[in-house]
C-alpha positions as CSV (number, residue, x, y, z in Angstrom):
1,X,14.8,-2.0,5.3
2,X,14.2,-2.4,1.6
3,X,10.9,-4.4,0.4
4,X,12.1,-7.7,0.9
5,X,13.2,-7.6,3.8
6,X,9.7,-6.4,5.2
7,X,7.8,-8.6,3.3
8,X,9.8,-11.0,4.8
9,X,8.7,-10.0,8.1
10,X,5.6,-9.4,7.2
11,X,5.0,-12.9,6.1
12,X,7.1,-14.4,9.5
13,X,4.5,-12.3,11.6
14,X,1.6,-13.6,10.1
15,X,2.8,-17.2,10.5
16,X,3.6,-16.3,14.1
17,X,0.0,-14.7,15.0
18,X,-1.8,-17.9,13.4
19,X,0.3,-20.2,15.8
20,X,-0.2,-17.9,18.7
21,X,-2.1,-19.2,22.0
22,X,-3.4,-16.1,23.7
23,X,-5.9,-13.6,22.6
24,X,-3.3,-10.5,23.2
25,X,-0.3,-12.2,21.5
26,X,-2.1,-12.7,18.3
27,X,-3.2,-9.4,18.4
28,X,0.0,-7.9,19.2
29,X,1.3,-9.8,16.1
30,X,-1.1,-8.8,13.9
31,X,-0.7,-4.7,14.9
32,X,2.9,-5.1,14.2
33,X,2.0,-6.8,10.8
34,X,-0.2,-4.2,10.1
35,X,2.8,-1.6,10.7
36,X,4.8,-3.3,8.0
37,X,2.3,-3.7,5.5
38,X,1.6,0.0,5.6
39,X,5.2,1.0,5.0
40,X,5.1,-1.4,2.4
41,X,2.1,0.5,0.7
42,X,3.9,3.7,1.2
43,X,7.1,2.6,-1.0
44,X,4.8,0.7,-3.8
45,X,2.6,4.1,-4.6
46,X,3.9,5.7,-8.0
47,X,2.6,9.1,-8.9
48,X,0.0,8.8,-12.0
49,X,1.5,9.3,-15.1
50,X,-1.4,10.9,-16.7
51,X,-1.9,13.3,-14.0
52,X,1.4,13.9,-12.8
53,X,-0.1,13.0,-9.1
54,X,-3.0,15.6,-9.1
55,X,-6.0,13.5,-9.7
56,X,-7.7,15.1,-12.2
57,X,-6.9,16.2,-15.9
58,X,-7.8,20.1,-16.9
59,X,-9.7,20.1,-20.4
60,X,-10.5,23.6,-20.7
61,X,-9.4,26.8,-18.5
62,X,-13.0,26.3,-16.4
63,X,-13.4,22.7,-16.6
64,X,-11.7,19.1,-14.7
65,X,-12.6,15.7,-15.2
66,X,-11.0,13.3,-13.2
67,X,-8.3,10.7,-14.5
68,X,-8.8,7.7,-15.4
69,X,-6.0,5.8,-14.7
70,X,-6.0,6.8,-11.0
71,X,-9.4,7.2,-10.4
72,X,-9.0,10.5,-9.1
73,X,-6.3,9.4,-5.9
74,X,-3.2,10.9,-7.8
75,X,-1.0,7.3,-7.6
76,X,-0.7,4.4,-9.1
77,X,-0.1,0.7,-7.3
78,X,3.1,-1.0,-8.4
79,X,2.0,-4.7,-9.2
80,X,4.3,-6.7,-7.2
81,X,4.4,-10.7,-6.8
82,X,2.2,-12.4,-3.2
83,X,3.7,-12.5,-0.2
């Protein structure tokens, strides 16, 4: 499934879990949602391009300080439109 197609999903479970009844349905909407949204994380993360994905930037042979850009995670969050 590419990213439209989950967020697609994504959006059709969370109208789904609001117009539930029960206590375990909207639940078991809402875990399945939450399965989505994670692979949709996974695909948007884009390695730093400052760090090259390590998290920190090497000044000197005995000395780190950590990037910037990243904040030190290694990956960057593509900016993509709301759900």
């Amino acid at each position: 499934m590419n990213t439209k197609e989950l967020k697609v999903n994504y959006k059709k479970l969370l109208n789904k879990a609001s117009q539930a009844i029960g206590r375990k349905e909207t639940v078991s909407y809402l875990n399945r949602a939450a399965k989505i949204k994670s692979k949709l994380y996974t695909t948007t993360k884009v390695n730093c391009f400052r760090c090259k994905g390590a998290g920190f930037l090497r000044v000197s042979l005995d000395e780190t300080k950590t990037c910037l850009s990243c904040f030190g995670k290694g990956f960057l969050i593509k900016e993509y439109q709301q759900l």
